[in-house]
N, C-alpha and C positions, 0 to 999 in steps of 0.2 A: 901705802895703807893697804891691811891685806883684808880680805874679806872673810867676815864672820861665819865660820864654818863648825859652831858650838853646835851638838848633838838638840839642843832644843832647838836653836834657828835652824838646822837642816831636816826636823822634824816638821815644823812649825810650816816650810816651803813646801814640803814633799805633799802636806794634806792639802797648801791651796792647789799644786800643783795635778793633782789628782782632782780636784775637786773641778777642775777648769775643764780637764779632760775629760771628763763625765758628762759636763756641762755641754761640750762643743761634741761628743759623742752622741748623744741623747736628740743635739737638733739636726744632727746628719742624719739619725735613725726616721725621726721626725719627715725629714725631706725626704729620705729615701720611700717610707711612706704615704707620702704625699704622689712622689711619683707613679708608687709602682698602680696608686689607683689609674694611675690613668692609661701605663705601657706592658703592667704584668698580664701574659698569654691568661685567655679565661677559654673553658670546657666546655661547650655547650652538650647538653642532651641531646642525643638523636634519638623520638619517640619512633616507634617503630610504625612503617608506613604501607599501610593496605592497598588494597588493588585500587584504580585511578574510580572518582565515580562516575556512575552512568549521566548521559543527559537524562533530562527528562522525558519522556515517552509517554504518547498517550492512548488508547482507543476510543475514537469518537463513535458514540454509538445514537443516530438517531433512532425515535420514536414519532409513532404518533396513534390518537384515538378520533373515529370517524366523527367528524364534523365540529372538530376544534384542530387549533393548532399543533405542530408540531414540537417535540423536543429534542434537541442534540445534548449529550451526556459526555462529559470529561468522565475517563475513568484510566487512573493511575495504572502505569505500568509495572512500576514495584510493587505497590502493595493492594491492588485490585479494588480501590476504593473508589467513590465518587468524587472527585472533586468540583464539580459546576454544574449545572443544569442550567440549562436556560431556553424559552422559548424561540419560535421558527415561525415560519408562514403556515397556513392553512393545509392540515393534511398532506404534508412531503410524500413523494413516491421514490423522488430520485435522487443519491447523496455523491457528492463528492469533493475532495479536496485537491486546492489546484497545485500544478507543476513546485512551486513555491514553497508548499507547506503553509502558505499564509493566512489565505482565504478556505471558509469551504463554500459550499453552493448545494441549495434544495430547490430542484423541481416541486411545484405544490399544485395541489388538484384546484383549485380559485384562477389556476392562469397565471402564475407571479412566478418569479425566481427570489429567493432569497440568497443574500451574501454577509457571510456573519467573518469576523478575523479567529483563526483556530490560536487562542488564546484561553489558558484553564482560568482566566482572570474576564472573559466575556460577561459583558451586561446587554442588557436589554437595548439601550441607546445603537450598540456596536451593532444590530443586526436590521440590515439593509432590504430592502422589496425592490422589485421592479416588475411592473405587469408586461408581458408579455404580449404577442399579437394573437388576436382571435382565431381560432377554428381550430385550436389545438386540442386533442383528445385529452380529456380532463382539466378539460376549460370550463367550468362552470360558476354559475351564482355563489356571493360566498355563502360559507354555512351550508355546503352541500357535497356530502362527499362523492369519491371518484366512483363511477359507475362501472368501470371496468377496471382492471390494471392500466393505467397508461404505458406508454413502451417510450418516450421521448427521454433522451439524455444528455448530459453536459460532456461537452471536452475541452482540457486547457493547454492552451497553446502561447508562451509567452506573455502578452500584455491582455489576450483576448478570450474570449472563452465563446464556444458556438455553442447552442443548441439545437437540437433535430427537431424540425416543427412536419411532424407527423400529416399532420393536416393540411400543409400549406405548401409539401411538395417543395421544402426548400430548407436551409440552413441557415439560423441566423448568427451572426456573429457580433459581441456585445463587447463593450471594454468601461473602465473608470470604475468607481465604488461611489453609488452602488452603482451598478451593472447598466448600461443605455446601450440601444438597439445602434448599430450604426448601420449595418445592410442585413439583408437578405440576400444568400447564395443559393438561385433556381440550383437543384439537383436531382431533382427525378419524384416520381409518386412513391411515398410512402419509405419516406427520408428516416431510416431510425435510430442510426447509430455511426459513430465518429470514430476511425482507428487512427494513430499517430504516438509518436512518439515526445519526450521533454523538447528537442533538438530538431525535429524533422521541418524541412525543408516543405514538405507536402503533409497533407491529410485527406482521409479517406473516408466520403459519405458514405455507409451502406444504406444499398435504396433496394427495396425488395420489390418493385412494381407494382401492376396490377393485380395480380395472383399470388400467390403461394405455392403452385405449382407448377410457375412457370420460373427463367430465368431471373434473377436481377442484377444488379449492377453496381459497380464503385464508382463513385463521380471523386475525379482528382479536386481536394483544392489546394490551390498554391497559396501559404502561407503567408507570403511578402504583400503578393496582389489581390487578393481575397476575390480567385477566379478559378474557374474550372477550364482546368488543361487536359483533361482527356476521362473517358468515361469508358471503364472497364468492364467485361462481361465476368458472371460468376455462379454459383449454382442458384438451386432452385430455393428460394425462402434464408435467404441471406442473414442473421439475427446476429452475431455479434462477431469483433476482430481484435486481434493482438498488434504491434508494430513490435521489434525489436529492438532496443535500446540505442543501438548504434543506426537504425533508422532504414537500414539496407532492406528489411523485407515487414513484408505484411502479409497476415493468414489469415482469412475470411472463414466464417464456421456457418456452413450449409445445411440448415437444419433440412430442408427438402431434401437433398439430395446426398445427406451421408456423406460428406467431403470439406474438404479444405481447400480453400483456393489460394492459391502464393502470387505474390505481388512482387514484385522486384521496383522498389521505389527510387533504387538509381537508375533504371530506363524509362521509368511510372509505363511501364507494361506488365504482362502475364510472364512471370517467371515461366522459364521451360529447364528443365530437369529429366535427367536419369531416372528410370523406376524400373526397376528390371532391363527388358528389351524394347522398351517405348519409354517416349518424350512426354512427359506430362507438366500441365500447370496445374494439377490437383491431385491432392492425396484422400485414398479410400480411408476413412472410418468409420466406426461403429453407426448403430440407429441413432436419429436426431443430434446431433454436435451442436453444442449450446453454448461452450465455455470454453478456455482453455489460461494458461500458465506457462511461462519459460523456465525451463533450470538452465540458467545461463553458463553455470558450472561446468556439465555434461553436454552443451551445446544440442539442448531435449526441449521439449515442448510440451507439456500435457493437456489433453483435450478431454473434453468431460465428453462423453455422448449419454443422452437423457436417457434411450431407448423408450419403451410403448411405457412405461408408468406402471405396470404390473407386475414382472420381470425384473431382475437386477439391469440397472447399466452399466457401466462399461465406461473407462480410460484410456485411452490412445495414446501409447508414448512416442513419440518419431522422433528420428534425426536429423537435427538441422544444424550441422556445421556449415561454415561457409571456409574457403578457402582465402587465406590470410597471413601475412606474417607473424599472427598470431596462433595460427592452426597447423597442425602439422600434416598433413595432407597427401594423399597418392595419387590428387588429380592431378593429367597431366597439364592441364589447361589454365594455371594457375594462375592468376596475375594480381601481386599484392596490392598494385595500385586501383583495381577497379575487383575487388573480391566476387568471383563466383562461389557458385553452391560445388560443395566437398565433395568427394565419394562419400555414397552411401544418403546423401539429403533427399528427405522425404521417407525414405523407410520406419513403419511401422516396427519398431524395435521390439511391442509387447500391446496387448490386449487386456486388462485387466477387470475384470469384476467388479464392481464394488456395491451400494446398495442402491435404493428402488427411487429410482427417479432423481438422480446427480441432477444439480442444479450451478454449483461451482466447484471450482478447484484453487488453491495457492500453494507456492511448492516455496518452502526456507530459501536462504538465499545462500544457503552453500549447498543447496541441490541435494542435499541427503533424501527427503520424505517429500510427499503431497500429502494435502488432504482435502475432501472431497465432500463435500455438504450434501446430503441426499434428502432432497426432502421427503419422501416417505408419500403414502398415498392417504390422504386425510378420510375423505368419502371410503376408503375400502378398512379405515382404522389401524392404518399401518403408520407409527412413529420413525419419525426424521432419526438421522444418525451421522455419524462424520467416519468416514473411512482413511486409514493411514497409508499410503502406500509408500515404499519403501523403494527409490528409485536407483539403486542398486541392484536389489534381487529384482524388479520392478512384481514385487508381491505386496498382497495385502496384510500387514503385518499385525492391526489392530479395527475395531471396530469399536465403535462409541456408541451406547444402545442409547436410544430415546425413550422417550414414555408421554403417551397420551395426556397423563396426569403426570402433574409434576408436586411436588414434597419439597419447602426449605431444605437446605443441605442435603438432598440427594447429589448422585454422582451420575445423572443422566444428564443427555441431549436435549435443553427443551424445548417441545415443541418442534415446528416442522421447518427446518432450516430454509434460509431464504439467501444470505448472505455469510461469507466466510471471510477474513482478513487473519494473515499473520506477521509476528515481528522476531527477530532476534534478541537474544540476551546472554547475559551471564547469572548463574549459572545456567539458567533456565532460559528461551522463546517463549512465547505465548500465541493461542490457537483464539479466536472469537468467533462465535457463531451468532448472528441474531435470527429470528425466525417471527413471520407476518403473524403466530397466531401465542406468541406468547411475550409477557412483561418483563424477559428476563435475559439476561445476553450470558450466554453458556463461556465459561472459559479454561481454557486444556492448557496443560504445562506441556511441554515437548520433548522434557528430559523423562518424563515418564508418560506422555502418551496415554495420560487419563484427565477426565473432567476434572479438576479440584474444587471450583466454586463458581457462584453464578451472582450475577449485579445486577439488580432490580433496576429495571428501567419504569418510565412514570407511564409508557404506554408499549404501543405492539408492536416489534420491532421493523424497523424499515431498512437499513444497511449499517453495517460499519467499517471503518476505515480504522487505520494507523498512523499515526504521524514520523513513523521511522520504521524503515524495513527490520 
């Protein structure tokens, strides 16, 4: 039998025949569709991506008005605003934030310590009292403000934080939140001020004695054993000290006696050093030395000296290399494992100018500039100002004028500076100045080395601080 191969039957096949293959075409496309959602390469966008963003950064700026409480002030590092305010203890004198960044801490004229958590999200709940022990200068009834300046201060050291009790010829040292007394470390008459480092091993009471124009002394304390391991002699009228970072030395600022005393805290004795053709454990500078700042960069130091308050003061820049595997050095005495001081440590490298009664210094932290809070002479009607010094040429590069009376949106210093903090940035650092006789915390950009604006605070400035260098 043959098979029917009539142009209509091979017609008639050829369209199912097509039709079939269309059919099984269509559900392959179908599948392949199906697939390709699931395995076809996809393109994503890459938006284009800007520089990494900053943490957030703040300057804490306290306040206070006589015979009410305190306030510390969040204020934005990007865009120089408020963001918190919240109340403190009674009339603060004394501001700081500890090792941590966590905590800060206000001495207050009532006798109490306060401990608040440096958080631009702080309430009122979050901030701590603790009364203090009696016969401290600016211990008074509450509702009473401070009769003089108190001169007592905080330092933090790990888990503890000491205070100088002025009065009581001793150091106490408090730990927990809030803060509880746990001893009293005897250190000498007229206990005022705490030098040390994050890290250090030891710390250093500055005790000015009996007089002011007599000598006084550094009472060692050991950190671990909260005991005094040796007691150092130093100049006359002893008022404040720096440690080094890496903990090796300590600089004593002798206001009596125009000088710096060096510590050597890996022997916790007097440094002795090269200065010319004699051995010294002290470096000459300027009239009254009050303050001072490291540019750790330039292995420099800058010392504020006050001078008489009528006259410009003056800045001390010296050199403090130490010799190191980190240093490159021409002593020949060199020994990486127990680092001595470098050729040339202790030399006065420059003398600089700057205005009428320096009261602080902060120098950036790549060592380029200082600047230098002067608070000006109120009684003679002379306005505070901030001088820029420029620690390369070590000259005065800029001057930030002040004015008695201040104006919203002017471009002055206001008021008569009292405290200074600075911080890095991109593009820009920022400069903060508070000052005891005005509501306003002055703030300088770094990339241009002038006032831009100023942040109303709720009362008369008392210190401010940074929470990021």
């Amino acid at each position: 039998m043959s098979l029917d191969r009539t142009p209509a039957v091979e017609s008639l096949r050829g369209r199912s025949f097509r039709a079939a293959f269309k059919s099984v075409s269509m559900l392959a496309l179908l599948a392949l569709a199906g697939c390709g959602a699931n395995y076809r390469p996809v393109v994503s966008a890459i938006s284009p991506v800007g520089p990494a963003a900053q943490p957030n950064k703040y300057a804490l700026a306290v306040s206070t008005n006589p015979n009410a409480n305190g306030l510390v002030t969040f204020v934005d590092f990007a865009g120089d605003t408020v963001v918190n305010t919240t109340a403190l203890g009674f009339n603060p004198y004394y501001f700081l934030i500890d090792v941590s960044g966590s905590f800060g801490y206000t001495l207050n004229c009532d006798g109490t310590l306060t401990t608040f958590t440096v958080s631009s999200s702080l309430i009122q709940s979050q901030v701590l009292e603790t009364t203090l022990l009696p016969n401290i200068p600016g211990t008074l009834p509450a509702n009473q403000p401070c009769p003089t300046a108190p001169t007592n201060s905080i330092y933090s050291q790990g888990s503890s934080i000491y205070v100088t009790e002025l009065g009581r010829d001793a150091l106490a040292q408090l730990q927990g939140q809030p803060a509880a007394i746990k001893q009293e470390i005897p250190s000498g008459a007229n206990t005022i001020y705490t030098v040390g480092a994050a890290q250090s091993p030891r710390a250093y009471a500055i005790v000015q004695g009996a007089s002011t124009t007599a000598p006084g002394h550094v009472a060692a304390i050991e950190t671990t054993t909260q005991t005094v391991s040796a007691t150092l002699p130093v100049g006359n009228n002893p008022i404040y000290g720096v440690m080094t970072a890496d903990s090796r030395r300590a600089f004593i600022m002798n206001q009596g006696s125009n000088s710096v005393s060096v510590i050597n805290s890996q022997t916790n004795a007097l440094d002795t050093f090269n200065l010319g053709n004699t051995v010294n454990s002290t470096i000459p500078v300027g009239i009254a030395p009050v303050w001072a700042d490291f540019a750790p960069t330039l292995a420099e130091m800058v010392v504020v000296n006050q001078g008489n308050g009528i006259t410009p003061g003056t800045v001390s820049i010296i050199s403090i290399p130490l010799c190191s595997v980190f240093t490159v050095t021409s002593n020949p005495n060199c020994d990486t494992a127990n680092p001595v001081d470098a050729a040339g440590f202790g030399t006065v490298l420059a003398t600089v100018p700057v205005g009428i009664n320096p009261v602080q210094v902060a120098v950036l932290a790549d060592g380029s500039r200082a600047y230098v809070a002067n608070a000006g002479n109120a009684a003679a009607g002379i306005p505070g100002s901030v001088s820029v010094v420029n620690l390369t040429s070590n000259t005065v590069t800029a001057t930030l004028a002040g004015a008695n009376s201040t104006v919203p949106g002017d471009l002055f210093v206001h008021g008569h500076p009292n405290w200074i903090a600075v911080t890095n940035g991109t593009p820009t650092g920022k400069v903060y100045v508070t000052a005891g006789d005005s509501t306003d915390l002055t703030v300088i950009r770094t990339d241009t080395d002038a006032v831009t604006t100023h942040v109303a605070l709720q009362g008369l400035g008392v210190s401010v601080r940074v929470t990021a260098p």
